[in-house]
N, C-alpha and C positions, 0 to 999 in steps of 0.2 A: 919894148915888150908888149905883146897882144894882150887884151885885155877880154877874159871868157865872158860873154856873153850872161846876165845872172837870170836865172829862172825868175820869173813871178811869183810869190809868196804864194797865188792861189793854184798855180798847178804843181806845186809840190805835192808830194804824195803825204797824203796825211796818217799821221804817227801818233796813235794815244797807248799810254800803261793802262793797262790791265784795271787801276781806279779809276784811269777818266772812261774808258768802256764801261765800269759797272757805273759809274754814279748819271753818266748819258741817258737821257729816258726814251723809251722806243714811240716807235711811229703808234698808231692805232691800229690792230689788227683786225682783220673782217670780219669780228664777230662782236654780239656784243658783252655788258658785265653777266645779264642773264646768263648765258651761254658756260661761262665760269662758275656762274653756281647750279647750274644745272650737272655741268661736267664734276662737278666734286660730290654733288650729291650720290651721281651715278656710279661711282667711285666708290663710297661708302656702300650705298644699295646692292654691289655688283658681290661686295664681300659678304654679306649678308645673306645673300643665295647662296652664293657660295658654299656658305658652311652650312647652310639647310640642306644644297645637295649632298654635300660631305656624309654629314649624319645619316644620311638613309645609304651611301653607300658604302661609310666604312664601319658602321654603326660598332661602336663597344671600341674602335681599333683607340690606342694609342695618338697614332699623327692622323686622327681625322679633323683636328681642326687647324692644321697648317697646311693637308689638303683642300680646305673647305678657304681658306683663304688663298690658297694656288689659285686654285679655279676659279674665285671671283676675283682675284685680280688679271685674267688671262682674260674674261667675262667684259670685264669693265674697261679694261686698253681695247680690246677687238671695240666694244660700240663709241669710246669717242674718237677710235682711229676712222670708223666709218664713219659717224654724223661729221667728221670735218675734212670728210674725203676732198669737199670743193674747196676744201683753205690747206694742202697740205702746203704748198709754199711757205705758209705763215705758220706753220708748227715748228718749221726750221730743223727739220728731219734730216737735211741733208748733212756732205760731210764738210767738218773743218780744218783749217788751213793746219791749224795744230795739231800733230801725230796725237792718236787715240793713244797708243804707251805712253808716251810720256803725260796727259791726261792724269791715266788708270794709275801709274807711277805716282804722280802728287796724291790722288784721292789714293791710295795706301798710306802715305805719308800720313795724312790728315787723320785718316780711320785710326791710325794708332796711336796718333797725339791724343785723339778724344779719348780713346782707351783707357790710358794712363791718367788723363784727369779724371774721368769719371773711378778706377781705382783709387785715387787719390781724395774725391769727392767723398763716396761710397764705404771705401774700406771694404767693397766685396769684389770679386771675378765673379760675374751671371755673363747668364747670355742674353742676346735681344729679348725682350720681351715678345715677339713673334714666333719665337722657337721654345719658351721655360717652360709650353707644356708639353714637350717632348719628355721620353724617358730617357731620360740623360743615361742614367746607369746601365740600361740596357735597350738602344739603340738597333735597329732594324734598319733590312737595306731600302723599306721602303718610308723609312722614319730620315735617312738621308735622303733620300729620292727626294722628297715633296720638301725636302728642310733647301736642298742645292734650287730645286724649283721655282719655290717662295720668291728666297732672296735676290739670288742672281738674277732671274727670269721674272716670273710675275709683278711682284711687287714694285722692280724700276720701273718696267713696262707702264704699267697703271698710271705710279705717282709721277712717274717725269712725263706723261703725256698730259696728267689733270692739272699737275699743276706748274712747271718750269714750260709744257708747252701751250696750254689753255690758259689759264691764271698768269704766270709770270707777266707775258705782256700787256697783257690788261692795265692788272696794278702799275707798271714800271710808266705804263705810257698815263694816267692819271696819279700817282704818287712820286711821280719821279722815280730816278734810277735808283739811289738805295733806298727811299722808301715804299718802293716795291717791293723791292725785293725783303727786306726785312716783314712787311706785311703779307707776301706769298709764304717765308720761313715760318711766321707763327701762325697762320691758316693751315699748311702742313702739317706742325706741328699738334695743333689743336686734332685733324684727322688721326693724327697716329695717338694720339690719346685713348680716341672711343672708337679707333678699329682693332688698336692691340692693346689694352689696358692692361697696365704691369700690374706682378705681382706688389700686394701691398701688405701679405702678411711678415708680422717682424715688427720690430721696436726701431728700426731706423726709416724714419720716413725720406729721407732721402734718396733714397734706392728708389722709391715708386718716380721720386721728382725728375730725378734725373734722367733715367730710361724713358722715363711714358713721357718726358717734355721736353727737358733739356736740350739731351742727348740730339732726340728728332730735329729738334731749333736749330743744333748746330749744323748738323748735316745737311739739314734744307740750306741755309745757307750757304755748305759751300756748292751741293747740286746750282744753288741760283747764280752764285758770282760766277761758274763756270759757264753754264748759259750766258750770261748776260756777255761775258768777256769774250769767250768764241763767238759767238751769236747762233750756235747749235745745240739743240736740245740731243740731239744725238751725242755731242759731248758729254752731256750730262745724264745720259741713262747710261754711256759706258762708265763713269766715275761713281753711281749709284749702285752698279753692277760690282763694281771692285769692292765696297763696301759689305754689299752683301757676302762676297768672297770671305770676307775677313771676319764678317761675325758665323760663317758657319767653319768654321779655322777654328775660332774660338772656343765652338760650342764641340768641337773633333779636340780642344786642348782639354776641355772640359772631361767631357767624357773620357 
């Protein structure tokens, strides 16, 4: 009987789950930590205008400040897509080996596990805190318009470029692979705080906890394990994207 030949242990093709790719820490990318908090600040800043220009254009309207944040987060993805025009390689834009359905598929999963717990948390059905000064009751096509905008469009835009494609590999490559990633999910987190601060009237202080921090915490982390596991931030603006999907669903069950 012949005897096959056996591969070398090191030209095996190498095989990690999905936890040794997230806990793996990345290389250094070409920019440096400044750059990271310049990119977040600009981020913030970009919303900020945003809703200055909003007010003088939709002035007295209903959805002028979920236009006023369309626009500065459209504002704020266009300038750190340009300042790292010479590092797109290292934003990891391109595409991954893993089908985007099946992606968008899990982050549904996920969006509506959180749902549920946060119902469970809360004891309320709200919507994002990004969308609750919509008039829920009486809703305009151009109160959806800038509502589909937001979510789906502007705001992954922004946040998966500031921070799973600037910040993520930063932290991962100086904190390690999950504590990075946990440290981009509460720097995230912290942003959507005092970019969209929930409502906090009412006797249940939970509701503010959850939406304006929790909530955000969780979701950044799975936008980051998805990063970090494909090694595509495009991954993870389509799985940001399906989220958005599902809180303007909600806010269409709502109304």
């Amino acid at each position: 009987m012949t005897k096959r030949p056996q591969t070398p242990t090191s030209q095996l093709p190498e095989r990690r789950g999905v936890l040794a790719r997230i806990a793996a820490p990345e290389s250094a990318p070409p920019w440096s930590f400044a750059t990271v908090v310049i990119s977040v600040i600009a981020a913030f800043v970009a919303l900020v205008v945003g809703t200055i220009i909003a007010q003088v254009w939709f002035e007295g309207q209903p959805f002028a400040t979920v236009a006023g944040w369309t626009i500065g987060g459209i504002m704020g993805a266009l300038f750190i897509y340009q300042t790292r025009r010479r590092d797109l390689p290292a934003l990891k834009l391109t595409a991954t080996p893993t089908p985007l359905p099946f992606i968008m598929f899990i982050a549904l999963g996920f969006a509506l596990a959180f749902d549920v717990i946060g119902l469970a948390v809360t004891g309320v059905f709200a919507p994002s805190p990004e969308l609750a000064s919509l008039p829920i009751a009486a809703m305009t096509p151009m109160s959806w318009l800038f509502a589909v905008l937001l979510m789906v469009a502007a705001q992954p835009a922004l946040e998966e470029l500031a921070f799973r494609g600037v910040a993520l590999p930063s932290l991962r490559h100086a904190l390690g692979g999950w504590g990075g990633m946990i440290a981009c999910a509460g720097l995230s987190a912290a942003f959507h705080l005092l970019a969209y601060p929930p409502n906090t009237a009412g006797d249940n202080s939970l509701i503010p906890l959850w939406y304006g921090l929790l909530l955000p915490f969780l979701d950044a982390l799975i936008f980051g394990a998805i990063r970090a596991s494909t090694g595509s931030t495009r991954a993870a603006l389509a799985a940001h994207a399906i989220f958005g999907v599902f809180a303007v669903i909600k806010l269409l069950v709502i109304a």
